[in-house]
Backbone as CSV, one residue per row, in Angstrom:
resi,resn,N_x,N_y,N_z,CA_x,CA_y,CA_z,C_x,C_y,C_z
1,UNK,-98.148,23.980,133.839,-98.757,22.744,133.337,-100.057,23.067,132.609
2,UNK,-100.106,22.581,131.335,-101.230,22.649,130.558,-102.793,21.859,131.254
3,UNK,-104.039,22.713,131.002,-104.779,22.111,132.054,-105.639,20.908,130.834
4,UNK,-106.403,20.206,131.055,-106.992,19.256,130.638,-107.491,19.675,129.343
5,UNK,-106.781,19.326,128.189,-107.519,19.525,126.699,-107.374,18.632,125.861
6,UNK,-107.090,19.072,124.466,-107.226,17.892,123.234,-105.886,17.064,123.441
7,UNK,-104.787,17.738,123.843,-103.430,17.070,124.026,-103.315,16.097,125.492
8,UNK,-104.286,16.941,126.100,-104.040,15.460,127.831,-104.504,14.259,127.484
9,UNK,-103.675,13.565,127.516,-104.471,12.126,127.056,-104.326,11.492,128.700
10,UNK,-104.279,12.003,130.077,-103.849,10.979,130.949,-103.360,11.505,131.932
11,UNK,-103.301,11.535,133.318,-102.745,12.253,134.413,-102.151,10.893,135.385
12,UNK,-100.808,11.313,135.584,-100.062,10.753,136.934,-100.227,11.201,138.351
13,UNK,-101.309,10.198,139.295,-100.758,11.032,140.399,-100.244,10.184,141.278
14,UNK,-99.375,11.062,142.143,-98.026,10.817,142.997,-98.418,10.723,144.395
15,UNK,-98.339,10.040,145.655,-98.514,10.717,146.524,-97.763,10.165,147.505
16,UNK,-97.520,10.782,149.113,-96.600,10.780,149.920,-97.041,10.806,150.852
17,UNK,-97.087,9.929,151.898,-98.109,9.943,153.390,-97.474,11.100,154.454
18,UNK,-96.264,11.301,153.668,-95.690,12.241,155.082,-94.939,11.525,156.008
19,UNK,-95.085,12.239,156.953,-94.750,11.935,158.604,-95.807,11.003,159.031
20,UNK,-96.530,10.589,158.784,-97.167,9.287,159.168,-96.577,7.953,159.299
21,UNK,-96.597,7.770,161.109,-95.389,6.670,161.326,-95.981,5.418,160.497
22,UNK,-94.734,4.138,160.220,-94.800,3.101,159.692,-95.912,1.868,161.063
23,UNK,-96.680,1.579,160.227,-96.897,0.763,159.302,-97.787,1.593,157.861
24,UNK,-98.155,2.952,158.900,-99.123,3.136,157.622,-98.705,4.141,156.831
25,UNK,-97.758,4.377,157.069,-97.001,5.599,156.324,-96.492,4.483,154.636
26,UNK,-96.957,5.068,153.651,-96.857,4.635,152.257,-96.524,5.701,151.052
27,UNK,-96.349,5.517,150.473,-96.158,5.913,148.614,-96.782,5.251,147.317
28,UNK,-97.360,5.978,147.112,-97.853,5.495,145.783,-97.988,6.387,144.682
29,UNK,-97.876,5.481,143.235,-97.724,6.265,141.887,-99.218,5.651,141.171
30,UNK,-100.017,6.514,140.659,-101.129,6.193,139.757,-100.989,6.621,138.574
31,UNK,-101.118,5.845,137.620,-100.929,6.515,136.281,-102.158,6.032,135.539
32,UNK,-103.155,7.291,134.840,-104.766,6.926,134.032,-104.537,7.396,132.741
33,UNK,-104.380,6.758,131.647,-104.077,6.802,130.257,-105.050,6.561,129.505
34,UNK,-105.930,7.915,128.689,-106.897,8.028,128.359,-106.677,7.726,126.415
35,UNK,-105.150,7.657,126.403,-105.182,7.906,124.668,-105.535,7.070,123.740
36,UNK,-106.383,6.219,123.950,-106.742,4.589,123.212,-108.165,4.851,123.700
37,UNK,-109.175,4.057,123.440,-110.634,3.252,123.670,-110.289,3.164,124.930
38,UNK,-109.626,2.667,125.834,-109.487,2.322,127.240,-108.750,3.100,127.793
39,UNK,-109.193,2.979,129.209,-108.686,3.856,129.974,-108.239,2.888,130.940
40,UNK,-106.558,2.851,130.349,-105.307,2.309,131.324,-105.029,2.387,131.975
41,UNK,-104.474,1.767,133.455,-104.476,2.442,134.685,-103.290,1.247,135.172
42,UNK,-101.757,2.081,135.499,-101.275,1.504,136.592,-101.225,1.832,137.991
43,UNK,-100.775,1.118,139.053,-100.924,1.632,140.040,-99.325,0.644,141.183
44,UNK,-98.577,1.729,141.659,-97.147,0.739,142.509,-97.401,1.232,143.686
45,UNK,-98.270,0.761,144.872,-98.451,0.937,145.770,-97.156,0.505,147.261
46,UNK,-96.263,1.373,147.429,-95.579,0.643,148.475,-95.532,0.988,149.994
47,UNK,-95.538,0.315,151.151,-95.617,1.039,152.590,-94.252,0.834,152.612
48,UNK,-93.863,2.045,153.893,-92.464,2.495,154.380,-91.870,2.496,155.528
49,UNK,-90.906,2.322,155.190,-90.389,2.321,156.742,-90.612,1.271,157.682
50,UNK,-90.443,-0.101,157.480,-91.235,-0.908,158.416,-90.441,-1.909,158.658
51,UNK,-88.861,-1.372,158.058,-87.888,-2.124,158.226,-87.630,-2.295,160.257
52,UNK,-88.250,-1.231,160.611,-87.535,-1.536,162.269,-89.191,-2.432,163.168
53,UNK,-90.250,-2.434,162.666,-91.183,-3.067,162.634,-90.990,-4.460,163.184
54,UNK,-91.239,-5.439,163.842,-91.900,-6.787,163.986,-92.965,-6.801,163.274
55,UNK,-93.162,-8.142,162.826,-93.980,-8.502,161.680,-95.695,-8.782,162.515
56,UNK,-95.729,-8.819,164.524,-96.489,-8.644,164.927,-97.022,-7.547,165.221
57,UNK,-96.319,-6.296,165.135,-96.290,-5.162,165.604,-96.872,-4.590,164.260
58,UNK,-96.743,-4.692,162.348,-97.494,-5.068,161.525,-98.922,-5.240,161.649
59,UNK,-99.310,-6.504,161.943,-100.474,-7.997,162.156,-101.416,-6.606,163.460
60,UNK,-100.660,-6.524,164.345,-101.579,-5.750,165.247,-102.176,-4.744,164.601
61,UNK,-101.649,-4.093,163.825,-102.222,-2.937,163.225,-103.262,-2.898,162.346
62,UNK,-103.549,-4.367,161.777,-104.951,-4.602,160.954,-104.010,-4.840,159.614
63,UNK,-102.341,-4.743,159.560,-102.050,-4.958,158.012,-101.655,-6.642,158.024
64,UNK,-100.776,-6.051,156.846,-100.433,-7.762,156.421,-98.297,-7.595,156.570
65,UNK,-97.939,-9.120,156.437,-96.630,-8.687,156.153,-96.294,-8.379,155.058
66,UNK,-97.082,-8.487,153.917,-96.542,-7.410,153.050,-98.050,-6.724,152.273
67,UNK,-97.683,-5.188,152.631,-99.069,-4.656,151.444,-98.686,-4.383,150.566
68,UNK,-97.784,-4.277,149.889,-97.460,-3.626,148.857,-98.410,-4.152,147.692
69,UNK,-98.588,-3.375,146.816,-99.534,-3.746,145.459,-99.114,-3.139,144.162
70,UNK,-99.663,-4.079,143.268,-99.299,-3.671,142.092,-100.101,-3.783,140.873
71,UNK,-100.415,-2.917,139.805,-102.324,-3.220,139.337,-101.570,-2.385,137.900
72,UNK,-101.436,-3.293,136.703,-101.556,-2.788,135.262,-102.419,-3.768,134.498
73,UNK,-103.537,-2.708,133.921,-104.715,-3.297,133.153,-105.432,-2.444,133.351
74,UNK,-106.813,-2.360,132.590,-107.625,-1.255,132.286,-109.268,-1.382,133.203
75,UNK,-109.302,0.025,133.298,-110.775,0.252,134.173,-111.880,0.960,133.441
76,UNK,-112.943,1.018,133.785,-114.030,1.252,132.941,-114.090,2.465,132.948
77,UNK,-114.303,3.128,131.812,-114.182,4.664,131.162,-114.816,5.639,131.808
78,UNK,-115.617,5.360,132.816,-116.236,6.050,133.598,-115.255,7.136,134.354
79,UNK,-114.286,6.301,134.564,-113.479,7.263,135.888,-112.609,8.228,134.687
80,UNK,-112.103,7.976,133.279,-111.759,9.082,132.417,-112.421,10.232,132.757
81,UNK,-114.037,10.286,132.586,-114.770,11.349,132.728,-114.312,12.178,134.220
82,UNK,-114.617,11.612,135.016,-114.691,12.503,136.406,-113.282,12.632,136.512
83,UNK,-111.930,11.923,136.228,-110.754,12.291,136.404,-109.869,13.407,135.394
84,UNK,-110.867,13.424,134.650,-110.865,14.711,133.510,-111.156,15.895,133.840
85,UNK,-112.045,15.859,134.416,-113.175,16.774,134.790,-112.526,17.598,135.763
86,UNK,-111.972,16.914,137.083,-111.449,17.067,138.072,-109.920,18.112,137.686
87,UNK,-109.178,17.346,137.036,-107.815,18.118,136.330,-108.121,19.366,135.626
88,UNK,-109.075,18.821,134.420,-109.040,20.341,134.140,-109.766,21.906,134.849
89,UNK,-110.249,21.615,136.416,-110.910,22.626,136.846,-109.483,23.256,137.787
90,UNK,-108.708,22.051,138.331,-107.305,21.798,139.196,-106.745,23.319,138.948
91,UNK,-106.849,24.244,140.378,-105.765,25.038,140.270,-104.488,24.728,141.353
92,UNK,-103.555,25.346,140.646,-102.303,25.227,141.311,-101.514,25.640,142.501
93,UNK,-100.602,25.033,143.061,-100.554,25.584,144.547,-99.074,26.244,144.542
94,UNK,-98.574,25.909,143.263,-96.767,26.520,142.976,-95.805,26.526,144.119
95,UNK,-96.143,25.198,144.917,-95.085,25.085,145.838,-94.422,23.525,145.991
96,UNK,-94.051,23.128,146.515,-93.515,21.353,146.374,-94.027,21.558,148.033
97,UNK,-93.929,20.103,148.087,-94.682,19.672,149.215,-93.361,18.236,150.134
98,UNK,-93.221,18.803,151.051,-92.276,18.497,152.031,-92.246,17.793,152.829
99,UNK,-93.872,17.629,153.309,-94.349,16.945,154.557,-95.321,16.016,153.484
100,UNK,-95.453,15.567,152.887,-95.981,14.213,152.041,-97.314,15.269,151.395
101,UNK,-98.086,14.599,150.576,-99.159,15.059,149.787,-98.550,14.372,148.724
102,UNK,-100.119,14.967,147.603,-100.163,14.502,145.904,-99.792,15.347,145.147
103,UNK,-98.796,15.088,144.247,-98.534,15.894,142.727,-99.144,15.245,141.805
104,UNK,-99.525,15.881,140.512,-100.352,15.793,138.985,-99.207,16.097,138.358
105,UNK,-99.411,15.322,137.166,-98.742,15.480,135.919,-99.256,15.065,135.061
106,UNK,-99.752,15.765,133.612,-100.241,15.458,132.578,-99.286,14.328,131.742
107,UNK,-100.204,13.782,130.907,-99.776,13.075,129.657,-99.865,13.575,128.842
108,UNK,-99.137,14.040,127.562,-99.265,14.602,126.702,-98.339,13.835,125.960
109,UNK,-98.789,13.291,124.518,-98.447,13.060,123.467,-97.059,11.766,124.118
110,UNK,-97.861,10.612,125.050,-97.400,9.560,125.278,-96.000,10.057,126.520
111,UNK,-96.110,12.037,126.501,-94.856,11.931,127.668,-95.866,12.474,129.127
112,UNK,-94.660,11.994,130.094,-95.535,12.724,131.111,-94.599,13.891,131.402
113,UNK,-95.604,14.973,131.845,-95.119,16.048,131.844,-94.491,16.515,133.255
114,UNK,-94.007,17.422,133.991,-93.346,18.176,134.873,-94.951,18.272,136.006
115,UNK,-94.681,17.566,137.412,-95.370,17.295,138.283,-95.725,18.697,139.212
116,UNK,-97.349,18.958,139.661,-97.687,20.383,140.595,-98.242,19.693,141.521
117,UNK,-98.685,20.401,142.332,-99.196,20.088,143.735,-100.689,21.137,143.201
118,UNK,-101.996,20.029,143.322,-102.758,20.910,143.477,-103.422,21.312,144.763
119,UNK,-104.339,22.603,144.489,-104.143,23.559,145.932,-104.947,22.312,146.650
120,UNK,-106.100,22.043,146.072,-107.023,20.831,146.857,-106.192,19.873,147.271
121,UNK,-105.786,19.470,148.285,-105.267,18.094,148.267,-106.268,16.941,148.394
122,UNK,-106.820,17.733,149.529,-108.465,16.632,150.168,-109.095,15.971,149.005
123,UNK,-109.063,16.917,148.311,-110.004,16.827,146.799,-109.560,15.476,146.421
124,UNK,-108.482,15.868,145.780,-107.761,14.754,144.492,-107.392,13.294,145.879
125,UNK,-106.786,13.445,147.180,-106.895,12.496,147.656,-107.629,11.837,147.548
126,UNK,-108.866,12.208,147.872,-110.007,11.186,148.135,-110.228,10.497,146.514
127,UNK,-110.382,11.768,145.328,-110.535,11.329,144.244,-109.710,10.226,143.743
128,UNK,-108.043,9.866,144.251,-107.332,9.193,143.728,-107.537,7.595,144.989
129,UNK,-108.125,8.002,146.355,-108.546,6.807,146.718,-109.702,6.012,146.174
130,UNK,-110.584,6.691,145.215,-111.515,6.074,144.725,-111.475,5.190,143.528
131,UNK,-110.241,6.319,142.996,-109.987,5.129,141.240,-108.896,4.024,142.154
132,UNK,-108.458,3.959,143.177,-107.735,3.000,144.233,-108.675,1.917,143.989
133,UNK,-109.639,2.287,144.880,-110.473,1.061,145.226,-111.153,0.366,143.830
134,UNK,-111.421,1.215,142.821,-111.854,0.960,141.640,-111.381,-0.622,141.547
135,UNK,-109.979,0.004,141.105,-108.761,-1.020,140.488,-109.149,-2.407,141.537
136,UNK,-108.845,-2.175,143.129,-109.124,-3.103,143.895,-109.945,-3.970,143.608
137,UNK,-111.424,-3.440,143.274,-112.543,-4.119,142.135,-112.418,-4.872,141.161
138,UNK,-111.995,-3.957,140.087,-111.371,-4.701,138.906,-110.773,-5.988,139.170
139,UNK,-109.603,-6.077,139.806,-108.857,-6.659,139.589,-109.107,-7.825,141.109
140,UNK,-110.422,-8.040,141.358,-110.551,-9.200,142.690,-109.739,-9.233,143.728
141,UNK,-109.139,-7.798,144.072,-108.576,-7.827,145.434,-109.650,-8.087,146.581
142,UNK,-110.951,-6.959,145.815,-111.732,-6.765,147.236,-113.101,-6.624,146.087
143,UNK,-113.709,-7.220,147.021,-114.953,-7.455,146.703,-116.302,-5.537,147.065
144,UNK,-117.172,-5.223,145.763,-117.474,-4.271,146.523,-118.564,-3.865,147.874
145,UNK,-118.265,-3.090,148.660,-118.919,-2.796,149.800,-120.806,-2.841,150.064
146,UNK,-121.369,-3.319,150.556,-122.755,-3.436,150.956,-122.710,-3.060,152.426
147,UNK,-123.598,-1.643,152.436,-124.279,-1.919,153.783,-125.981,-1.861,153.905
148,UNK,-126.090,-2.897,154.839,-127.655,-3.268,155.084,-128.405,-2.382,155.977
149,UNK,-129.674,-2.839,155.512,-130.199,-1.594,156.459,-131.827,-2.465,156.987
150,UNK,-132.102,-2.389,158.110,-133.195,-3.115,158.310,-134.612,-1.792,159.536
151,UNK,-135.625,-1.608,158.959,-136.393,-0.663,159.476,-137.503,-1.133,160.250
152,UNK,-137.688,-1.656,161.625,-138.916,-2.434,162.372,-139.734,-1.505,162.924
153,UNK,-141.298,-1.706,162.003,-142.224,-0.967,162.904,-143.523,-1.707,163.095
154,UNK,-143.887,-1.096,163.626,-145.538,-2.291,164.200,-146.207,-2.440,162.851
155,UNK,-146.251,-2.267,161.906,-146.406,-2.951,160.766,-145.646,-4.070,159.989
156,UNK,-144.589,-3.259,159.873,-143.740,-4.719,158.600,-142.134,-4.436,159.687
157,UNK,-141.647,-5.066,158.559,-140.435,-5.304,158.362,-139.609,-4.965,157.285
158,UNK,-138.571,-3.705,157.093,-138.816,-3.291,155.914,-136.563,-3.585,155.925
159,UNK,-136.354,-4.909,154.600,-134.866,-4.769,154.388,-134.281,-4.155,153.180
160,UNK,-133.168,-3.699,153.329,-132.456,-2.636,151.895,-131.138,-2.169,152.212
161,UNK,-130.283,-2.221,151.347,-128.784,-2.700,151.053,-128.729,-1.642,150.083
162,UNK,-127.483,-1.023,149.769,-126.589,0.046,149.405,-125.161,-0.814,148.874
163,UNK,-125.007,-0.744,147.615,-123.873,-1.493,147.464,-122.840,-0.619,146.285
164,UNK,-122.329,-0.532,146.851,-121.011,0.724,146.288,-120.178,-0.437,145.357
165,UNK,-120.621,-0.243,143.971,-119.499,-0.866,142.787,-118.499,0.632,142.559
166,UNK,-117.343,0.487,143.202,-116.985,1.506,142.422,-115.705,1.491,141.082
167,UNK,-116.125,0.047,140.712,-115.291,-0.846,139.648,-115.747,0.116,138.195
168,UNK,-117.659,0.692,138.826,-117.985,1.416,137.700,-118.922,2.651,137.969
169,UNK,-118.406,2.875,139.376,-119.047,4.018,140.575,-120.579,4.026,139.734
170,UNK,-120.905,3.401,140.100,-122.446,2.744,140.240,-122.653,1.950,141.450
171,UNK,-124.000,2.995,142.547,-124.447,2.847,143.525,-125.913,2.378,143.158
172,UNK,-125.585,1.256,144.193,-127.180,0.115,143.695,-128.139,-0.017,144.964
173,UNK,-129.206,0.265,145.025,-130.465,0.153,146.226,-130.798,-0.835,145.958
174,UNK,-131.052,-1.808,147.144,-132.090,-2.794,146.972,-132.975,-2.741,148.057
175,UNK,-134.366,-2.721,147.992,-135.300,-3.120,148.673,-136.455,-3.882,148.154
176,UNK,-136.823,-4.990,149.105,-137.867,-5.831,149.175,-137.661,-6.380,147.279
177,UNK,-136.334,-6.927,147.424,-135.616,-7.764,146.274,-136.268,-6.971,144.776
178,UNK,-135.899,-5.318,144.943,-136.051,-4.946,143.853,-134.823,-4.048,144.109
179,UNK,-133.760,-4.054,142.844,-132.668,-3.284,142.652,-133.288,-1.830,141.718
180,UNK,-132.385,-0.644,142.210,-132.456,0.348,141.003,-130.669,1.382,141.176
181,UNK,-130.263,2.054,140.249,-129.052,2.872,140.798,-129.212,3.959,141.531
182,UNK,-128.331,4.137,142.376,-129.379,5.679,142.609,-128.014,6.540,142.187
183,UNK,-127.918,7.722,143.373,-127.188,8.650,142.338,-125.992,8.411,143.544
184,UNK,-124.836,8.774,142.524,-123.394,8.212,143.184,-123.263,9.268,144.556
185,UNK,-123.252,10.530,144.399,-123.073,11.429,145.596,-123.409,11.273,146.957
186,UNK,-125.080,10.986,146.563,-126.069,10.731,147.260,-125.010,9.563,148.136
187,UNK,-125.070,8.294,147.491,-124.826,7.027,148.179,-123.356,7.509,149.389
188,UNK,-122.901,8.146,148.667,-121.533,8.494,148.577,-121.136,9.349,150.681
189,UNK,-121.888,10.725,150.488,-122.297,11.171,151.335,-123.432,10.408,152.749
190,UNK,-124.337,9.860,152.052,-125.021,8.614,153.047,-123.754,7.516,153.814
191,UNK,-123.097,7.282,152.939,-122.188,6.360,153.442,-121.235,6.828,154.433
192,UNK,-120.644,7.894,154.168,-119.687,8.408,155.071,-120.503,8.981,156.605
193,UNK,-122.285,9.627,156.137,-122.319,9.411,157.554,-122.535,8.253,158.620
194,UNK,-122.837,7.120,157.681,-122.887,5.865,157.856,-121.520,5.444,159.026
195,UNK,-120.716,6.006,158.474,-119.067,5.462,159.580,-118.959,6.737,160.323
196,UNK,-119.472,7.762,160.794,-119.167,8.432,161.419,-119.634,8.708,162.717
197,UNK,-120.634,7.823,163.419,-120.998,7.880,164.784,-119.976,6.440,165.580
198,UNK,-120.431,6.648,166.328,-119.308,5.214,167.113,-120.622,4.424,167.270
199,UNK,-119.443,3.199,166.826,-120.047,1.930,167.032,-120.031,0.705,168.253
200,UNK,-121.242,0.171,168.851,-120.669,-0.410,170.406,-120.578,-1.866,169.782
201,UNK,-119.401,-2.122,169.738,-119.476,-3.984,168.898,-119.438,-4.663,170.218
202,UNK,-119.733,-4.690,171.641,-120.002,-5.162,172.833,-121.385,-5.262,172.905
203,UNK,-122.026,-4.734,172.100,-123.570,-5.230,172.199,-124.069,-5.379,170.498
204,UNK,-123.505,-5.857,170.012,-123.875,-6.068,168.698,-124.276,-7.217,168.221
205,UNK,-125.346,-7.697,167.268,-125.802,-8.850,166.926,-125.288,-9.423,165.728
206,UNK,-125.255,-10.748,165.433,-124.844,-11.357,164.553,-126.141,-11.471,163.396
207,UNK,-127.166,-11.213,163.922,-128.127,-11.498,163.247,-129.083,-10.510,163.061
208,UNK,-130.252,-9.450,162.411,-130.794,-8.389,162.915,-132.020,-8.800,163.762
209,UNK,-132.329,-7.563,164.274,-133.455,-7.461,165.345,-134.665,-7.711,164.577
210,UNK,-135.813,-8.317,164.913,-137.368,-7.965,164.845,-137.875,-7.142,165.735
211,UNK,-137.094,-6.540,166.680,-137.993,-5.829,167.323,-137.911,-4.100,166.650
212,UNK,-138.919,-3.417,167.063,-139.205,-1.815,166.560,-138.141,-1.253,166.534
213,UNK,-137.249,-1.140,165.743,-136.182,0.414,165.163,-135.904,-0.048,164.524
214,UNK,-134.687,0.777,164.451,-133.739,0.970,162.942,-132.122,0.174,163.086
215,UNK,-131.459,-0.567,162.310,-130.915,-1.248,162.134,-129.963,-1.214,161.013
216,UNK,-128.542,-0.989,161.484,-127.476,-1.535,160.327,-126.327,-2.449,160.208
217,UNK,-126.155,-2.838,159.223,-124.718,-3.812,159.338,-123.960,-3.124,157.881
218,UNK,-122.370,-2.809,158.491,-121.341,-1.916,157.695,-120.344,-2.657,156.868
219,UNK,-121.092,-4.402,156.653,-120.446,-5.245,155.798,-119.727,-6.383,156.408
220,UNK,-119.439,-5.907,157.456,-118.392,-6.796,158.664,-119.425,-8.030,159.181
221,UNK,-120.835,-8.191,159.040,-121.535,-9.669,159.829,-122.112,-9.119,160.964
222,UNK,-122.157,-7.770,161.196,-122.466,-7.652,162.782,-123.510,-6.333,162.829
223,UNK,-124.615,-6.389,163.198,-125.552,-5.480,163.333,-126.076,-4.757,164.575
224,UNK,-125.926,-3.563,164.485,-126.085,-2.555,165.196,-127.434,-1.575,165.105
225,UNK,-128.418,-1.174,166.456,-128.824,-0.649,166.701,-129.248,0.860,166.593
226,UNK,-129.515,1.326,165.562,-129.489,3.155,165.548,-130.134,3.666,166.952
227,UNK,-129.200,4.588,167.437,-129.574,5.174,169.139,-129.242,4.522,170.574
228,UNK,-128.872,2.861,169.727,-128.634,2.009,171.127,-126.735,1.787,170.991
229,UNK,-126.579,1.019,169.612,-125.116,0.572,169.633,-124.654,1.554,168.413
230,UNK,-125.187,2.564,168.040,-124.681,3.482,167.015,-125.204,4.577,167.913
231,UNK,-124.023,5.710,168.131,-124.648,6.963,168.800,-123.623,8.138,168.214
232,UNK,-124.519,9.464,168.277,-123.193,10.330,167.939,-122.296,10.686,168.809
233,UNK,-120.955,10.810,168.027,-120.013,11.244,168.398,-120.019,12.596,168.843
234,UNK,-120.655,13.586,168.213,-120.714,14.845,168.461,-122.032,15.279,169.235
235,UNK,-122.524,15.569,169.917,-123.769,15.711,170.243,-124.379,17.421,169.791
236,UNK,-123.416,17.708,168.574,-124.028,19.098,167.986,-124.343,18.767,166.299
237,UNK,-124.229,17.206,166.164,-124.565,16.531,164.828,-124.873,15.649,164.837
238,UNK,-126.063,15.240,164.549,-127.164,14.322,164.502,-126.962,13.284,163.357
239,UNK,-125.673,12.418,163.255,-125.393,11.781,162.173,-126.304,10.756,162.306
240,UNK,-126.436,10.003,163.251,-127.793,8.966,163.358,-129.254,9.265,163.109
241,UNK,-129.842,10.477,162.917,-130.792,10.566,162.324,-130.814,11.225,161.111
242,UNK,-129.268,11.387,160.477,-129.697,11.714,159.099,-129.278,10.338,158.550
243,UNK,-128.623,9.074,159.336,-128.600,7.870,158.694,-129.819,7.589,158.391
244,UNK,-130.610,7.812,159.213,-131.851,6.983,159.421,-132.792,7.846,158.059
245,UNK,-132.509,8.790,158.078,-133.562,9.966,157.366,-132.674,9.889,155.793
246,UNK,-131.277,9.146,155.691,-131.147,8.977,154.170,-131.790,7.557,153.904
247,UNK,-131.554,6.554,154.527,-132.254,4.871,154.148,-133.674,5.357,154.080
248,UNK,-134.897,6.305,154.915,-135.963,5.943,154.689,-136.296,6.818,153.568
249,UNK,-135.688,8.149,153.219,-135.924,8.744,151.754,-136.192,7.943,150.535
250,UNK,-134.828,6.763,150.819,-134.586,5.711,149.547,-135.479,5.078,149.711
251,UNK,-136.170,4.288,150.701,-137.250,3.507,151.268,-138.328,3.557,149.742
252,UNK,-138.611,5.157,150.398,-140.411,5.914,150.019,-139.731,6.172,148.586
253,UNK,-139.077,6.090,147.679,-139.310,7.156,146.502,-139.306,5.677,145.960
């Protein structure tokens, strides 16, 4: 497969959940078509296997009775760049993939070409869940993500929000009702350690604290405690104080 040049106008990717039992076991086809001013994007999202399923047994799981999705229309040119970028560095893994994963296939000259498995999977997964959620954006499935952040010390009261557009992966700070972007990685990495300690929603507030610490809400209405109702999971990684130590960086600069 030819890697990303004057002839790629566009990459298909494929992917396969595997052995991941139903409800959440799925398939999906992405297709990003760079050969026009816009950058086209379909997307046939279907879950599997859910024919032996109850439609409560579904509902319990956090889905719906039907997820399937379906998204043709165009996204902002932004994601051309990084999905460019990404392909043409893509080395190859020259094997087919058995137990589910993603294949690539170029566009070239309006055809698509003969599908690889690249060696990254992690990589392009995550990369192809992001132009996912993009589309989700675009197209008013889902509204994008804010999490709040509230800092109490015997002085003030200090509030500021993180809000992930990734309709045009532009990450937005707000504090003390002044917005600026900051940098996508940054937000990106903050966020994920953001979901990675456990959360106690048995002592969680609907409303935030005035009293002295640190404070978040992960979009859901419900605010949590840093050290009290947020703790680490690992006790050889200190994800709660690098939460705390990415919001007050953004704070001060």
């Amino acid at each position: 497969m030819k890697k990303s040049n004057d002839q790629t106008s566009g990459v298909v990717i494929e992917f396969d959940s595997g052995i991941i039992p139903p409800p959440y076991s799925h398939v999906y086809r992405l297709s990003l078509d760079w050969s026009t001013a816009e950058l086209k994007a379909e997307l046939e999202l279907h879950y599997t296997d859910r024919e032996d399923l109850t439609e409560d047994e579904i509902l319990d799981e956090g889905f719906t009775a039907n997820d399937d999705y379906s998204f043709k229309g165009t996204l902002d040119n932004v994601w051309k760049k990084v999905v460019s970028i990404e392909f043409e560095k893509t080395k190859w893994s020259g094997r087919h993939l058995e137990e589910g994963g993603i294949v690539l296939s170029a566009i070239e000259q309006g055809k698509t070409g003969p599908s690889k498995a690249p060696v990254d999977q992690e990589a392009w997964q995550m990369l192809a869940q992001d132009v996912i959620q993009a589309i989700y954006e675009t197209s008013k499935k889902e509204a994008p993500l804010t999490v709040n952040y509230r800092q109490v010390t015997n002085e003030e009261n200090i509030d500021c929000s993180i809000t992930m557009n990734f309709s045009n992966r532009e990450a937005v700070f707000t504090v003390k009702n002044e917005s600026r972007t900051i940098n996508w990685e940054y937000a990106v990495q903050l966020l994920k350690l953001v979901f990675s300690p456990d959360y106690n929603y048995e002592i969680a507030k609907e409303t935030a604290s005035s009293k002295r610490g640190s404070y978040i809400e992960c979009g859901d209405g419900y605010w949590h405690e840093l050290g009290k109702g947020v703790v680490n999971i690992d006790t050889s990684f200190d994800a709660v104080g690098r939460i705390k130590d990415g919001f007050e960086n953004l704070i001060e600069e």
